[in-house]
The first five atom37 places (N, CA, C, CB, O) and aatype in JSON, in Angstrom:
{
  "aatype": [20, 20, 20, 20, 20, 20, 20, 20, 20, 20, 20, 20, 20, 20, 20, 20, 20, 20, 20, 20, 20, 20, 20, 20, 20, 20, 20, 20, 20, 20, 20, 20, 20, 20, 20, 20, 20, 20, 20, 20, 20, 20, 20, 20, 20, 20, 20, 20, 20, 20, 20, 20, 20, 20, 20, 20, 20, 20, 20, 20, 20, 20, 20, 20, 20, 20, 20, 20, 20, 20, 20, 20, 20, 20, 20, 20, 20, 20, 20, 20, 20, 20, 20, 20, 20, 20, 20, 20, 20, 20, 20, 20, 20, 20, 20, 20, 20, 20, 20, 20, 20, 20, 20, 20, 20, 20, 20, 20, 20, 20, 20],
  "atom_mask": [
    [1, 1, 1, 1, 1],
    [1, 1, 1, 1, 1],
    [1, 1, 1, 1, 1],
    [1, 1, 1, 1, 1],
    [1, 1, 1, 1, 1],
    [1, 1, 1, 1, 1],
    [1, 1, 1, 1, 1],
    [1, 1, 1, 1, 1],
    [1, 1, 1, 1, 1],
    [1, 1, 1, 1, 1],
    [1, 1, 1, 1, 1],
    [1, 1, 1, 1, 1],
    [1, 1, 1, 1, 1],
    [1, 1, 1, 1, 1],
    [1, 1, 1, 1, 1],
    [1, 1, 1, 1, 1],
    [1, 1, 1, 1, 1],
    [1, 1, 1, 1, 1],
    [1, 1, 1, 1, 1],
    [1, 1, 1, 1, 1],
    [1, 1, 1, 1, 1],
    [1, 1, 1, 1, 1],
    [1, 1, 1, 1, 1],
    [1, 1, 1, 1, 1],
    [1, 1, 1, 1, 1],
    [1, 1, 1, 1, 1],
    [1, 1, 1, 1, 1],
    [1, 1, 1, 1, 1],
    [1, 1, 1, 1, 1],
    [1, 1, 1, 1, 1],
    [1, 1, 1, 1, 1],
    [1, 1, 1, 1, 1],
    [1, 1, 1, 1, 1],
    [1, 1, 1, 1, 1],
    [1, 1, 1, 1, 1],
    [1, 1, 1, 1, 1],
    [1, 1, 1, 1, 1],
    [1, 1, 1, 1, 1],
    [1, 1, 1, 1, 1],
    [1, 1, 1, 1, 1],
    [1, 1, 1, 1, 1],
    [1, 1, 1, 1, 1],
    [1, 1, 1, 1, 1],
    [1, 1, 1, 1, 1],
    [1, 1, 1, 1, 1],
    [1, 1, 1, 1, 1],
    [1, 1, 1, 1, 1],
    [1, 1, 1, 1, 1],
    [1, 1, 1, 1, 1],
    [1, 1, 1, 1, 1],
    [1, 1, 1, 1, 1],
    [1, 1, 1, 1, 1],
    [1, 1, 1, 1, 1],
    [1, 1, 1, 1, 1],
    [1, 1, 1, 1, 1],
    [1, 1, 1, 1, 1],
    [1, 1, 1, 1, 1],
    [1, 1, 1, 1, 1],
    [1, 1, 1, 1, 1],
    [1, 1, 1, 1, 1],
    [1, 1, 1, 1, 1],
    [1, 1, 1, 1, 1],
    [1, 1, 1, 1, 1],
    [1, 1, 1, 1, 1],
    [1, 1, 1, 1, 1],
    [1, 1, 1, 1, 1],
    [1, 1, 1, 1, 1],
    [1, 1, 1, 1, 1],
    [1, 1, 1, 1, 1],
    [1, 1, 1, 1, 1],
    [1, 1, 1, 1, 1],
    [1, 1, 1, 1, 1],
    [1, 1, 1, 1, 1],
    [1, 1, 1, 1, 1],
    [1, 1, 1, 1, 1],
    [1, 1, 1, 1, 1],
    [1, 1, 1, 1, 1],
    [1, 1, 1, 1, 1],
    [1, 1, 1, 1, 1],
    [1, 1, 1, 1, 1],
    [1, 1, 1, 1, 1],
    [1, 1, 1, 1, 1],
    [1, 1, 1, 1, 1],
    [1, 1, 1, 1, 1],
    [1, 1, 1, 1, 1],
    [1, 1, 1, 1, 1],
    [1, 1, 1, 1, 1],
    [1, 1, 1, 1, 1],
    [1, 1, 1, 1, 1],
    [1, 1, 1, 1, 1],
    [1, 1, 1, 1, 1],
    [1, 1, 1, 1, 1],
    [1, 1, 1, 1, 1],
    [1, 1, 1, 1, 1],
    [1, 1, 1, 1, 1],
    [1, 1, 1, 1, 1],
    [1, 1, 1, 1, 1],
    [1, 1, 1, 1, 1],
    [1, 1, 1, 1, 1],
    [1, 1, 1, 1, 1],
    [1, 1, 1, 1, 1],
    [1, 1, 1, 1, 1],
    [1, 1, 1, 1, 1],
    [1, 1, 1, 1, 1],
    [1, 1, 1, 1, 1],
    [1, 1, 1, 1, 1],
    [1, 1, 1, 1, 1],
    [1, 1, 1, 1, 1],
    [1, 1, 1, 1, 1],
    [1, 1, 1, 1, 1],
    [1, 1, 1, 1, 1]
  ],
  "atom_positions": [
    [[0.84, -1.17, 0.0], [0.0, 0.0, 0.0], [0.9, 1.24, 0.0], [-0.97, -0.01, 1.22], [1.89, 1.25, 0.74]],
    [[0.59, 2.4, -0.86], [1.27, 3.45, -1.14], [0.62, 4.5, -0.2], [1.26, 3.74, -2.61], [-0.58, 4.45, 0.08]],
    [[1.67, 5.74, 0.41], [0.67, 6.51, 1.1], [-0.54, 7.02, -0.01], [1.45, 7.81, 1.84], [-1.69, 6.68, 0.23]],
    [[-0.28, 7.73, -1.09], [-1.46, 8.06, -1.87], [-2.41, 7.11, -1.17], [-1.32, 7.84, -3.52], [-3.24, 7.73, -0.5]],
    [[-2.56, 5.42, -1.11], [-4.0, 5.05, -1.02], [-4.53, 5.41, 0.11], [-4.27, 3.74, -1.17], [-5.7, 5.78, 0.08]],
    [[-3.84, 5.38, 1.34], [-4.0, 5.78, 2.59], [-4.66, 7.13, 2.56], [-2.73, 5.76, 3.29], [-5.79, 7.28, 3.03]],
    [[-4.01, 8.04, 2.05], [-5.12, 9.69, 1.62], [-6.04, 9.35, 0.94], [-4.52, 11.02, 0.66], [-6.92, 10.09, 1.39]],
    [[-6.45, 8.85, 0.26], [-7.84, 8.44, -0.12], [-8.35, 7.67, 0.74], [-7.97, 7.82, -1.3], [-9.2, 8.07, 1.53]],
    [[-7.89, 6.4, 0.7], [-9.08, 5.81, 1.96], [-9.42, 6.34, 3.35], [-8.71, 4.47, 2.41], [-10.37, 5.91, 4.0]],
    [[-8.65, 7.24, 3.76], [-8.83, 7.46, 5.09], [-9.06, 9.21, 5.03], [-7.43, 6.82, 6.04], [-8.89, 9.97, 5.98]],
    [[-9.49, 9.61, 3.66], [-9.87, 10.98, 3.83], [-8.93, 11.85, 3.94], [-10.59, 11.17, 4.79], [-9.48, 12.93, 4.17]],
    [[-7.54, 11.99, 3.9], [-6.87, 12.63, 4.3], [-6.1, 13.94, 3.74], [-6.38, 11.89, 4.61], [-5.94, 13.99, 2.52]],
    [[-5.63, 14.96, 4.53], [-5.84, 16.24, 3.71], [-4.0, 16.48, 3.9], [-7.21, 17.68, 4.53], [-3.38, 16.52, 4.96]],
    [[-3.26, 16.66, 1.95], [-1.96, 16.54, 2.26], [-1.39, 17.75, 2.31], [-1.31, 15.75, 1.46], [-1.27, 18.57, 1.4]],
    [[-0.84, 17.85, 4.06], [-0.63, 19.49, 3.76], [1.23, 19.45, 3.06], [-0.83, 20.68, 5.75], [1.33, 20.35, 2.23]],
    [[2.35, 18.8, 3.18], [3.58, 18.9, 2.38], [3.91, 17.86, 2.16], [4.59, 19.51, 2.8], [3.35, 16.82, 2.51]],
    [[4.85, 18.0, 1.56], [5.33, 16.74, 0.56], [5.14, 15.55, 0.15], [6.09, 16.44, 0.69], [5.53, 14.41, 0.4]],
    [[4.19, 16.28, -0.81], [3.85, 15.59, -2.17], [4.25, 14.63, -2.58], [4.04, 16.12, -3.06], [3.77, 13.5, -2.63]],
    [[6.06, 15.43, -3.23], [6.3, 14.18, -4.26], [7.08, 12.83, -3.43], [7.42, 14.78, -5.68], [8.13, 12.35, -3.83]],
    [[6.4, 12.39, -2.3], [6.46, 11.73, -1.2], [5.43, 10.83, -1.5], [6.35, 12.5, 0.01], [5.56, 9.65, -1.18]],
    [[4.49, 11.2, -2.04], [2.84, 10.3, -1.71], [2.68, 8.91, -2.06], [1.54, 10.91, -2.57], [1.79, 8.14, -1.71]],
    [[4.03, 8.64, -3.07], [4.45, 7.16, -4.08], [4.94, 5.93, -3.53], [5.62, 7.4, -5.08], [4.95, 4.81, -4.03]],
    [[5.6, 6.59, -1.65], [6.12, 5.82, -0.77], [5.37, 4.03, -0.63], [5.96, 6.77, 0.53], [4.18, 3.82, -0.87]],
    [[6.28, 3.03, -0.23], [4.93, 2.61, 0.19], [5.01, 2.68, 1.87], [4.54, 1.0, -0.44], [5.71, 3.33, 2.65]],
    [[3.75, 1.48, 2.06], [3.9, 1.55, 3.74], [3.79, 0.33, 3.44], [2.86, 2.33, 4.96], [3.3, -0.36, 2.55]],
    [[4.95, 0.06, 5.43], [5.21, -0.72, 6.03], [4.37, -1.42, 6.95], [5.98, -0.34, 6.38], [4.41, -2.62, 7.2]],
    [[3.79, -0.76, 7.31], [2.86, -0.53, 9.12], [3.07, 0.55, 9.59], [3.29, -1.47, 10.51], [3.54, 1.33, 8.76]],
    [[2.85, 1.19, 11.12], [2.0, 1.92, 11.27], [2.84, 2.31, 12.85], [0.41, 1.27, 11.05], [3.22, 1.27, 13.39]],
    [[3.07, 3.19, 13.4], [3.55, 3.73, 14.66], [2.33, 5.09, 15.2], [5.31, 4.34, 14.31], [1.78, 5.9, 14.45]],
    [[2.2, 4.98, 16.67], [1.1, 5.84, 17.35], [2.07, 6.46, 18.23], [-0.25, 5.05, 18.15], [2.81, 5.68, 18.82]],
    [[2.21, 7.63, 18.42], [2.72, 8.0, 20.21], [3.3, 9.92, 19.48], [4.86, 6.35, 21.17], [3.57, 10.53, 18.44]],
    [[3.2, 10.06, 20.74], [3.25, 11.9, 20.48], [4.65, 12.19, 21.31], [1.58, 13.03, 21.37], [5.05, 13.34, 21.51]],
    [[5.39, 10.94, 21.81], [6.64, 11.22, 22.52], [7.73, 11.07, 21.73], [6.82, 10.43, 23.64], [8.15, 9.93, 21.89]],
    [[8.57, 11.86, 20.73], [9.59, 11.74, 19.9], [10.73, 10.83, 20.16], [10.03, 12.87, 19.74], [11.27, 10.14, 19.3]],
    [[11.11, 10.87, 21.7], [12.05, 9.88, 21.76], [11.53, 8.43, 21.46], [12.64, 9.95, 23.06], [12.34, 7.58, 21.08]],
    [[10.33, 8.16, 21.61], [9.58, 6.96, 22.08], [9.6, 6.38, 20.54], [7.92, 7.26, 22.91], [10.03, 5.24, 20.38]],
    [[9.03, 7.32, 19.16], [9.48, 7.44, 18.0], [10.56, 6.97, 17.78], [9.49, 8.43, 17.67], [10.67, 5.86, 17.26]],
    [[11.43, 7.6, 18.07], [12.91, 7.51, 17.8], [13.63, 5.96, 18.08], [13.63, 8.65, 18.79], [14.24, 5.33, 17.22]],
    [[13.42, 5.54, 19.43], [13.41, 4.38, 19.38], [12.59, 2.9, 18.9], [13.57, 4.5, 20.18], [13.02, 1.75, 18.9]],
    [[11.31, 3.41, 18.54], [10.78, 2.17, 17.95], [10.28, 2.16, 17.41], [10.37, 1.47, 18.26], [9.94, 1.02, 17.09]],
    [[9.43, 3.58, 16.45], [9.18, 3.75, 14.59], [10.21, 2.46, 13.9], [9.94, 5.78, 13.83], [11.37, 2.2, 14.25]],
    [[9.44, 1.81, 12.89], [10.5, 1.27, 11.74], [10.33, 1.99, 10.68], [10.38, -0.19, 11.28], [9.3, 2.65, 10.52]],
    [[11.49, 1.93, 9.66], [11.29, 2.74, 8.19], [10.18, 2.09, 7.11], [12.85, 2.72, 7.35], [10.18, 0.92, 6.71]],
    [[9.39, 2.95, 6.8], [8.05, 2.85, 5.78], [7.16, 2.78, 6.55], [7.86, 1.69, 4.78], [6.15, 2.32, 6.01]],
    [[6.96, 3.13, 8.12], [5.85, 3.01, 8.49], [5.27, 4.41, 8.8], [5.85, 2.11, 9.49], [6.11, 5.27, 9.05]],
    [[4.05, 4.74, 8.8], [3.48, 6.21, 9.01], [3.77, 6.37, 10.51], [1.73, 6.43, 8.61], [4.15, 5.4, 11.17]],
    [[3.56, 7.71, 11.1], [3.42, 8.08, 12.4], [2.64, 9.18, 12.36], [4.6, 8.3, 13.08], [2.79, 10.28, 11.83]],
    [[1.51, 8.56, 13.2], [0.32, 9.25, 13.91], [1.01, 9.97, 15.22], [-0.96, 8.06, 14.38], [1.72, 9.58, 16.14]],
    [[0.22, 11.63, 14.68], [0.55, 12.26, 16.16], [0.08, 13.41, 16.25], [1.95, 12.42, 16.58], [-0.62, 13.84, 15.33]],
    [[0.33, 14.05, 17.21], [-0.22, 15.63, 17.19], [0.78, 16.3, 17.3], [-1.18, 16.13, 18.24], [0.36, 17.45, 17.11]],
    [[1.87, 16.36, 17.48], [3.28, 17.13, 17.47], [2.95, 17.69, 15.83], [4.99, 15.92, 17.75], [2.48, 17.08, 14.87]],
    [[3.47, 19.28, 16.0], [3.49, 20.05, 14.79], [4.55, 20.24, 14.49], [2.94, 21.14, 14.74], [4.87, 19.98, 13.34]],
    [[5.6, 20.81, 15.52], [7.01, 21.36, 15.26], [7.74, 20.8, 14.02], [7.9, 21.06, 16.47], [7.14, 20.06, 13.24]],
    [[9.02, 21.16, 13.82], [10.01, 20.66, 12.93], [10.4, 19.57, 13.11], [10.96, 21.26, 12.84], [10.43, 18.69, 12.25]],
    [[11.01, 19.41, 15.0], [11.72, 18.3, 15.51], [10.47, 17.07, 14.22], [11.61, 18.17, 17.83], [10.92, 16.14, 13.56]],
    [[9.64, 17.3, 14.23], [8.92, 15.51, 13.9], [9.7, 15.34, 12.54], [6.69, 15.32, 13.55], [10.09, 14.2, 12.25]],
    [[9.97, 16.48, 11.61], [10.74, 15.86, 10.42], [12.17, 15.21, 10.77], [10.98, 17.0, 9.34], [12.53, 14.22, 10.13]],
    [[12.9, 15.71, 11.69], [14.11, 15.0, 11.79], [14.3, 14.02, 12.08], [14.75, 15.32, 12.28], [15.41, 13.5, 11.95]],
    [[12.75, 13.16, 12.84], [12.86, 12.19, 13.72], [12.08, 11.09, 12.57], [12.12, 12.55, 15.36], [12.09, 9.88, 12.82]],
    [[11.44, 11.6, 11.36], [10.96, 10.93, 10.17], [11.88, 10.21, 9.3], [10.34, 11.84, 9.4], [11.92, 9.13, 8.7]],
    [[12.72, 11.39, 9.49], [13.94, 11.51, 8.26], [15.36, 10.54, 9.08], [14.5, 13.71, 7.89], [16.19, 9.72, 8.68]],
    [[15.23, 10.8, 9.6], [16.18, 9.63, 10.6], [15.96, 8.5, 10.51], [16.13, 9.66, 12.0], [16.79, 7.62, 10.26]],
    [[14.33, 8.3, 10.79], [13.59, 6.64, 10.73], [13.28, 6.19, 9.51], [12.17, 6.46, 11.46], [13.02, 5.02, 9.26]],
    [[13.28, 7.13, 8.7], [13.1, 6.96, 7.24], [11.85, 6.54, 6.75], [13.97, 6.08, 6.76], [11.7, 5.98, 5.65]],
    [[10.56, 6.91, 7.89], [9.19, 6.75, 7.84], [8.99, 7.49, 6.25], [8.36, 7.52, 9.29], [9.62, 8.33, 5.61]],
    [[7.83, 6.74, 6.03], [7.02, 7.0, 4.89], [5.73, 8.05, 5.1], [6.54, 5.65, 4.43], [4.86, 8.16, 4.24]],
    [[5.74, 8.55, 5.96], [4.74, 9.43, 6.03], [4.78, 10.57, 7.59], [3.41, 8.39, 5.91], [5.66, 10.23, 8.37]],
    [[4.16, 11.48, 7.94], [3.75, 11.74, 9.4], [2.12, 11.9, 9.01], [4.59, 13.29, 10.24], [1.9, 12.18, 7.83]],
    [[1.12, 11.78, 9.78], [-0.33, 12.3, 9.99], [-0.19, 12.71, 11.05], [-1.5, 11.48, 9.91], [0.63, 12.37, 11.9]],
    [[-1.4, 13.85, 11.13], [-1.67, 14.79, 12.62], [-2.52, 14.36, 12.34], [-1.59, 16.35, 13.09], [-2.95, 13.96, 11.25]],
    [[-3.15, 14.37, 13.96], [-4.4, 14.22, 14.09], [-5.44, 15.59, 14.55], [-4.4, 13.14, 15.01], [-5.09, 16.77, 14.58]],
    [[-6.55, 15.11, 14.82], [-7.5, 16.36, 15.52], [-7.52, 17.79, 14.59], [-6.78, 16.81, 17.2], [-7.6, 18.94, 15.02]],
    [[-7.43, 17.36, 13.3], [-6.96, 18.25, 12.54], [-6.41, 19.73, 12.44], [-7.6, 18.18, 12.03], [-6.73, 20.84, 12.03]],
    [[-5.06, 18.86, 13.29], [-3.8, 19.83, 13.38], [-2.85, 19.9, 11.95], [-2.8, 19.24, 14.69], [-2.77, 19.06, 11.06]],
    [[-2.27, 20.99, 12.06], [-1.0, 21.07, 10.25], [-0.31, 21.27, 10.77], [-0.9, 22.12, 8.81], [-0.36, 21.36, 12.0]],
    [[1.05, 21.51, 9.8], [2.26, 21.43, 10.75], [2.76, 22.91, 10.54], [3.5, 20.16, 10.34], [2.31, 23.69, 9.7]],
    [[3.79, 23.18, 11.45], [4.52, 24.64, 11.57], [4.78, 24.86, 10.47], [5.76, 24.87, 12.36], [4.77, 23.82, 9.8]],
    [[5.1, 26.08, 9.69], [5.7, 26.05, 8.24], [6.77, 25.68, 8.01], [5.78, 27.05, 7.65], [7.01, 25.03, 6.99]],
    [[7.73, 26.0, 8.93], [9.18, 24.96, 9.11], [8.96, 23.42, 8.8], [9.77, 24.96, 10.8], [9.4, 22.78, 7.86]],
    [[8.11, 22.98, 9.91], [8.16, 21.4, 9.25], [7.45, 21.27, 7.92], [7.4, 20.25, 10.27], [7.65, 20.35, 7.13]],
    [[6.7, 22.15, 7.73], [6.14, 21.83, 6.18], [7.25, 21.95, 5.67], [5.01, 22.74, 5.39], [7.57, 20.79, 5.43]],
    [[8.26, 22.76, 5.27], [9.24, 23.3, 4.3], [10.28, 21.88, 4.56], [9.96, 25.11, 4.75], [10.8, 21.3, 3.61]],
    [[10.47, 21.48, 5.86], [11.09, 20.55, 5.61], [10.58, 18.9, 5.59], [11.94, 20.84, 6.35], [11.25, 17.87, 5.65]],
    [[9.31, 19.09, 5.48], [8.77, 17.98, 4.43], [9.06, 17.94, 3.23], [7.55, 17.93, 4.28], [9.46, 16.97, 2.59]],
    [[8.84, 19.26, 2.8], [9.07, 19.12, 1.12], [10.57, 19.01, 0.68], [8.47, 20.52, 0.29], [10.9, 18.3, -0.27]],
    [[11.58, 19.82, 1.5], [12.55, 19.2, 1.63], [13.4, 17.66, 1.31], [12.4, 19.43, 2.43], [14.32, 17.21, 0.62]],
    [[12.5, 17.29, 2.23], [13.15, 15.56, 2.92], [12.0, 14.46, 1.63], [12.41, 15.15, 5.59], [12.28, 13.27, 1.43]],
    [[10.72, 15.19, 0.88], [9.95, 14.21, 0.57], [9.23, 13.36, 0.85], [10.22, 13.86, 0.26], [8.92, 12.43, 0.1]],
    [[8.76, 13.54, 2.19], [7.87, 13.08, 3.69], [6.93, 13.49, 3.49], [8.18, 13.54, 5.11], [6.91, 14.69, 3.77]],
    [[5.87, 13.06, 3.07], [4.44, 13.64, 3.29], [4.09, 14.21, 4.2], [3.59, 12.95, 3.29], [4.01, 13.26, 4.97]],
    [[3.69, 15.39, 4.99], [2.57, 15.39, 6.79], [1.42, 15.49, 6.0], [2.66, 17.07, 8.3], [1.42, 16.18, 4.99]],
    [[0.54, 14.93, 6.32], [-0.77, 14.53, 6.39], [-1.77, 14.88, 7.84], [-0.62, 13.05, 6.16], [-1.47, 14.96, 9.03]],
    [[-2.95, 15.03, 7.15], [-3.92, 15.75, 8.2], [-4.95, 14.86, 8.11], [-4.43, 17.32, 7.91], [-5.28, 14.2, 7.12]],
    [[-5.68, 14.89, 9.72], [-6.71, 14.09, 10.03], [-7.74, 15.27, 10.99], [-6.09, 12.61, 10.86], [-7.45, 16.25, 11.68]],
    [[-8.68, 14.78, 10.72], [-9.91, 15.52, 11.35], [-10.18, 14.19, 13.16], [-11.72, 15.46, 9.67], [-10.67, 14.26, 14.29]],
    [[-9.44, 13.14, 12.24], [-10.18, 12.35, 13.53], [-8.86, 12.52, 14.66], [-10.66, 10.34, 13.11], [-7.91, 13.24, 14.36]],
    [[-8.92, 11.78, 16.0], [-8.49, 11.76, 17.13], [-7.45, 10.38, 16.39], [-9.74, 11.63, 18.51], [-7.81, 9.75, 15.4]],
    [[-5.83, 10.08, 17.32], [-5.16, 9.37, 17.01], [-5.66, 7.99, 17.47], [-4.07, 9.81, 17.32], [-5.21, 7.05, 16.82]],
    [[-6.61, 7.66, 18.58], [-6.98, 6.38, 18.94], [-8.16, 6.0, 17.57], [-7.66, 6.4, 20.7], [-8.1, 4.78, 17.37]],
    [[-9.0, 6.53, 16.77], [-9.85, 6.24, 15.63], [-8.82, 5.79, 14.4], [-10.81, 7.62, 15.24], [-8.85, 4.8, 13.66]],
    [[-7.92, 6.86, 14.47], [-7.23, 6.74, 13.15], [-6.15, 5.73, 12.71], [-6.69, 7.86, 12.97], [-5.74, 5.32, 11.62]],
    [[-5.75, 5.45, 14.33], [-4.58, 4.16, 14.29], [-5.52, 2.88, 14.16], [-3.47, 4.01, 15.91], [-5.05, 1.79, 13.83]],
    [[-6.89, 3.07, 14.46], [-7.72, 1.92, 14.66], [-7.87, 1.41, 12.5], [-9.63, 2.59, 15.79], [-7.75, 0.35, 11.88]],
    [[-8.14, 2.74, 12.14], [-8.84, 2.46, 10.91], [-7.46, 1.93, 9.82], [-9.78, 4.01, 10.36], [-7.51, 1.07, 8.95]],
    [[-6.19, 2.82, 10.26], [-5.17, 2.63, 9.43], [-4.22, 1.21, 9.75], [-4.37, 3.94, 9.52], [-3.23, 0.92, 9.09]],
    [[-4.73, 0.41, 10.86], [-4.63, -0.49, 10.99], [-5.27, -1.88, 10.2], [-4.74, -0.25, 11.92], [-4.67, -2.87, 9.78]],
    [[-6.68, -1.55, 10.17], [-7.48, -2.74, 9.09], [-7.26, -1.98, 7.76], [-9.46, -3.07, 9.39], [-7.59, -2.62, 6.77]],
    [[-6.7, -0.59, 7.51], [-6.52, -0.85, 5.84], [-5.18, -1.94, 5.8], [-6.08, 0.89, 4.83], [-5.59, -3.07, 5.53]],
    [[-3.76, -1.88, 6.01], [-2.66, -2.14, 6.32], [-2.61, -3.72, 6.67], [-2.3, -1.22, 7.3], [-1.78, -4.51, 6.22]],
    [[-3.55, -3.99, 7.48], [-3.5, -5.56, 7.84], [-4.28, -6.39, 7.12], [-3.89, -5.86, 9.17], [-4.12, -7.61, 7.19]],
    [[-5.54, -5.62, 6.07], [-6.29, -6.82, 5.2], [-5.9, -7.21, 3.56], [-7.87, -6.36, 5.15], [-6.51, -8.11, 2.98]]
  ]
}
């Protein structure tokens, strides 16, 4: 599964980097604590969160995740946008809460 399908199936609104969207995915990481990220994100998997700042691109781009989503439909600082488009990381926006969205992006991913 490519993020593109993930923004379609799950509604999702892409606020930077685009030419990112071709990625595929791996599975799927939840948690709003960067170190917690840092240690146990794997590469190609999205990360759900509400953190806006920049720090989340470095900690993407490190893990070599295929995506970030906010949730509660939060966007990101313009810094981390700029360095989405940068790095080629999608951030992605959600209207829903991170416990719905890890639920739903879980049965796309696992069926």
């Amino acid at each position: 599964m490519k993020v593109s399908d993930i923004v379609i199936a799950l509604g999702l609104k892409v606020c930077s980097g685009e030419q990112g969207l071709d990625k595929e995915i791996e599975g799927g990481y939840t948690s709003d604590l960067l170190s917690d990220v840092m240690g146990n994100a794997d590469a190609d998997q999205v990360w759900i969160t509400l953190q806006t700042h920049k720090n989340i691109m470095a900690i993407a781009s490190l893990k070599e995740l295929a995506a970030v989503v906010l949730v509660k439909g939060y966007e990101p600082e313009a810094d981390a946008a700029e360095q989405s488009n940068l790095e080629g990381i999608p951030i992605l926006s959600s209207e829903e809460e991170a416990f719905e969205l890890t639920g739903k992006l879980y049965k796309l991913i696992s069926d």
